[in-house]
N, C-alpha and C positions, 0 to 999 in steps of 0.2 A: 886717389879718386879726384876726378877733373871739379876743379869750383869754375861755375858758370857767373858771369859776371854782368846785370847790366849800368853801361858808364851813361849816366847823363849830364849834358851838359854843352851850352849852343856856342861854345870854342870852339872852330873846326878846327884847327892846328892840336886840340887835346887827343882825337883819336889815333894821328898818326906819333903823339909821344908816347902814346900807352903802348903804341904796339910794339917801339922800338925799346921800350926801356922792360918788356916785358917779354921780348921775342922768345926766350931761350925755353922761358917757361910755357909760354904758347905751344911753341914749335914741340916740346913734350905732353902737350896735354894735362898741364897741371892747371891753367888757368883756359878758358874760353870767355872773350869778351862780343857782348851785343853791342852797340850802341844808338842812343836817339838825340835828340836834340832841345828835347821841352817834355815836359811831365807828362802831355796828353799823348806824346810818341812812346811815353816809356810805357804808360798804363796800353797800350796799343801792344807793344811790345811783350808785355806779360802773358796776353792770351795766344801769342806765336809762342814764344817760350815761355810755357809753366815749368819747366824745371830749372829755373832760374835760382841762384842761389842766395847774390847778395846784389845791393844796387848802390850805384859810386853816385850819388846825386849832387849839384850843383843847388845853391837858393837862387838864386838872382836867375833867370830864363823869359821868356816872352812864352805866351797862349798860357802855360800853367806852370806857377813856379814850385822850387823844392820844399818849401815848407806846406803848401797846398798837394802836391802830389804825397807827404807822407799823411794827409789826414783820409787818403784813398787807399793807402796799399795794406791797409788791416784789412777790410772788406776783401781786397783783391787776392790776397795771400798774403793769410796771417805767420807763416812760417819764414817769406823772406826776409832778411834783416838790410837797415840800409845804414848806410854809412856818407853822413853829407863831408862834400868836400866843397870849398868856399870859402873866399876870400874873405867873405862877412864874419870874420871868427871870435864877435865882439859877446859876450856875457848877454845880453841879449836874444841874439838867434842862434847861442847856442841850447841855449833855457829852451827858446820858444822847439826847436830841432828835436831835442830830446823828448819835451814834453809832449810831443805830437810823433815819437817813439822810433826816434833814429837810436841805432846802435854803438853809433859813433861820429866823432866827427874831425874831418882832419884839416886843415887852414891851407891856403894857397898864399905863395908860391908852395906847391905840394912838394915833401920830401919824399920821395919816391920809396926808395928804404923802408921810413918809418910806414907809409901804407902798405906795403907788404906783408908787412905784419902785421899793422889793421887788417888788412885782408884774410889772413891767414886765421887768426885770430876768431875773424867774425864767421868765416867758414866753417871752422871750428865746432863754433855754439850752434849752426844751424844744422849742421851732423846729428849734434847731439840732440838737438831739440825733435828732429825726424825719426830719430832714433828711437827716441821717449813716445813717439805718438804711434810710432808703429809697434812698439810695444804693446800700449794699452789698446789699438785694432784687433793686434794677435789676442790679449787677454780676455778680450771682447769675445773673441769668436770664439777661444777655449772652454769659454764658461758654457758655452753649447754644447761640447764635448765633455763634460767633466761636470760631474753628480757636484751638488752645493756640500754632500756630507763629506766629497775628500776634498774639497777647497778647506773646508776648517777643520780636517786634519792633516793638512800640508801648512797650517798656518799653524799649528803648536811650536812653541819656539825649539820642541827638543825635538820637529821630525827630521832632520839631517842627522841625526844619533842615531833613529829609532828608524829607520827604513824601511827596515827588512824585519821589525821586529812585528809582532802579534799580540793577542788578546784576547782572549776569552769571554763573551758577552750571551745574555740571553735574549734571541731577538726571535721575528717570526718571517720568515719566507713564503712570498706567492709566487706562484708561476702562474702566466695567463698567457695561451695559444688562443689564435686566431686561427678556428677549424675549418679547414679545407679550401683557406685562401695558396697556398703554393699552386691548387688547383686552376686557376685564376691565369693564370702566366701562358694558359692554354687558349686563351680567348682576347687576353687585355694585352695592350702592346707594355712592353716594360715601364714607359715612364707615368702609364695611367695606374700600374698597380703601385709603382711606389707614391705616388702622389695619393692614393686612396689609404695604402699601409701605415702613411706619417700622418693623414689626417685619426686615422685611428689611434695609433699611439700618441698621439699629442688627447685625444679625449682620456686613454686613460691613466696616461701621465699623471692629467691635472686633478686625479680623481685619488692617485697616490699619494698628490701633494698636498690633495686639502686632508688627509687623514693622518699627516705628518710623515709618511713612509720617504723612501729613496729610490728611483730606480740605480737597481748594480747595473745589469744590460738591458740592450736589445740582442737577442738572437734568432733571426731572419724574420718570422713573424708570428713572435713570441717574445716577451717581457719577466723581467726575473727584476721582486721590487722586494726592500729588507724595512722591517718595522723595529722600532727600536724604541729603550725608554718606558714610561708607567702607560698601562693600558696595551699593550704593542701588539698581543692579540686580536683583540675587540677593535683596536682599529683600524687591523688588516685584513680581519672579517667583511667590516664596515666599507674597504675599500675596495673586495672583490665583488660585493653584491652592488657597488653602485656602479663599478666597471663592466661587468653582467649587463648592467639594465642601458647603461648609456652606449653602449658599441653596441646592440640588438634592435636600439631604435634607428642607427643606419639603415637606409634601403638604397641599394647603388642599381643604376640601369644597365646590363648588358650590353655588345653589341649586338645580340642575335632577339634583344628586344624582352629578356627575363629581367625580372628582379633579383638581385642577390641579398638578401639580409646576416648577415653577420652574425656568427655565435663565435663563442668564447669559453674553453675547458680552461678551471682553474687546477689548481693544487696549492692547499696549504699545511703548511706543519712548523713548530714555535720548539724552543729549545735552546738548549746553548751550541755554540759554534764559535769557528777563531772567526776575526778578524782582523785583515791587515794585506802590505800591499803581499801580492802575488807577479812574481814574473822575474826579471832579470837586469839585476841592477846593472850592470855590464851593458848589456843592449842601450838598456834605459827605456825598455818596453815594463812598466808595472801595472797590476789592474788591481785596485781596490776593492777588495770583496769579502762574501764570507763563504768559508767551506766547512763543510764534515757533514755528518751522516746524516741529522737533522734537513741539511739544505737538500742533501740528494734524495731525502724521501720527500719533499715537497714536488720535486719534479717529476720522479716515479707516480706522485699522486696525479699531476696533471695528467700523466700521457695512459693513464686507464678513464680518466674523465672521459663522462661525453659531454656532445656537445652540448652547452648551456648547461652544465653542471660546475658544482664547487663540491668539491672532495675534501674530506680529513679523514683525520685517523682518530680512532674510538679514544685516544689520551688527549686528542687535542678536544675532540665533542664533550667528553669528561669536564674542562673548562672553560666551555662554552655553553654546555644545555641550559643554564638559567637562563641565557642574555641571547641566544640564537634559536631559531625553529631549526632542526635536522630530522633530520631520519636517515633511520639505517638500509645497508645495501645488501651487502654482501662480503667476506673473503674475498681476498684479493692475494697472489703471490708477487711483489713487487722483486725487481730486479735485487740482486745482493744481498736480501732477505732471505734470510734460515727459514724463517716460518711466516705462513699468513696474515694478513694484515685486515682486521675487520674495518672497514672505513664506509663514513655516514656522507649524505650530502645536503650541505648546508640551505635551507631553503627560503628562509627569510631573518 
């Protein structure tokens, strides 16, 4: 990887020894050097090249000296490191050099040698330190991809053991479609429905989260959120009837000059189910979730919902009728289902 280098320092005779005592490595592309001649060239110089690596600076300059140019180059780019080179290499401006946050500092007559290895050295640390912030960019942006409930179970110290491993939990499943928006794609140019799609799921996201649930996915324009812990019914209840009312108060304007208002078929149903990761450790594609029979009849409940209904099933209303208003519907034959399914819908 090429280290960009800028030399400061108002020697003219210093730019043509660097380049001869450094040709080999030039001529390879291990080192690129810029050069200016006073601290306000090199801060000039930083916004031509921002990918600058490290800075060879001089103290003693005219317009602006090296101890004055490093109390600028935190503000400028707090990643580059600089390295003063100077005659002055007395306990004094070395103190003052440091403490105004040089990385190093090397005495003239310069050993050319021994800078190389300062160089190398200080290239090094500024690798790593890029390294480390683009890290925490990516981790930044992952934590938008990835439920808060598998970050702290990626953070147990035995999940490199337990991978692929499972669990059995008793938790409750919604499923919430957004009814007869695919319809939409016939009228809205693509990037209006997805901008209308995300402002929806972002309303019932936050309506998931203040109930404590998780969303597992998004699947195109439908939601699949898991409740877990004391209450995990009632407060998955709790979460479909506020997601109901807050996505229904949308009214969006057509191009052809209609209103559209937005309804939402739930399905919910509570039980035990595994969880754990799903997918292919080999790829190292895994998806965090829960499966079995319980989840699948949560979704079977949605997709007999109409619109603006919340479905259950007459065992899950069984532990609900104190705490919820329902009423009953009708048999239902749900997919994979031997027999009928009497299921109520949840009304306040």
């Amino acid at each position: 990887m090429k280290t960009k280098i800028l030399v400061v320092d108002d020697e003219a005779d210093l730019e043509l020894l660097i380049k001869q005592k450094f040709r080999r490595k030039i001529r390879e592309s291990v080192y690129e050097f810029v050069f200016a001649s006073n601290g306000q060239e090199a801060l000039n110089s930083l916004q031509q090249h921002p990918d600058l690596d490290i800075i060879l600076s001089d103290i003693n300059m005219p317009v602006m000296d090296g101890l004055t140019l490093l109390t600028k180059l935190q503000e400028a780019n707090p990643v580059l490191k600089t390295v003063m080179v100077s005659a002055y290499g007395d306990m004094q401006n070395i103190r003052a050099a440091m403490n105004r946050g040089a990385f190093d500092f090397v005495t003239k007559p310069v050993d050319f040698q021994d800078l190389e290895v300062t160089m190398d050295k200080t290239a090094l640390h500024v690798q790593q330190l890029r390294g480390t912030l683009r890290a925490i960019q990516e981790n930044n942006i992952l934590r938008m991809y990835v439920d808060e409930t598998v970050l702290k179970f990626v953070e147990r110290p035995e999940f490199q053991n337990t991978l692929m491993a499972s669990e059995t939990v008793d938790a409750t499943v919604v499923f919430i479609d957004i009814c007869g928006f695919t319809s939409l794609s016939e009228v809205l140019p693509p990037t209006d429905i997805v901008a209308m799609l995300n402002r929806y799921f972002d309303q019932m996201v936050q309506e998931v989260i203040a109930q404590g649930g998780h969303v597992d996915k998004f699947m195109g324009d439908a939601v699949m959120a898991v409740f877990r812990g004391e209450y995990h019914l009632d407060r998955a209840m709790d979460a479909a009837l506020a997601v109901r009312q807050v996505v229904q108060a949308n009214e969006d304007l057509l191009p052809d000059g209609r209103p559209y208002r937005p309804e939402v078929s739930i399905g919910i149903n509570t039980g035990e189910m595994v969880s754990g990761n799903i997918g292919s450790a080999s790829l190292k594609r895994l998806d965090y979730t829960v499966i079995g029979d319980n989840v699948n009849v949560s979704q079977r409940l949605q997709s007999v919902a109409q619109p603006g209904q919340i479905i259950i099933t007459e065992a899950t209303y069984e532990r609900v009728k104190e705490s919820f208003q329902c009423r009953p519907l009708h048999e239902v034959t749900l997919k994979n289902k031997a027999q009928p399914v009497m299921i109520y819908e949840v009304v306040a």
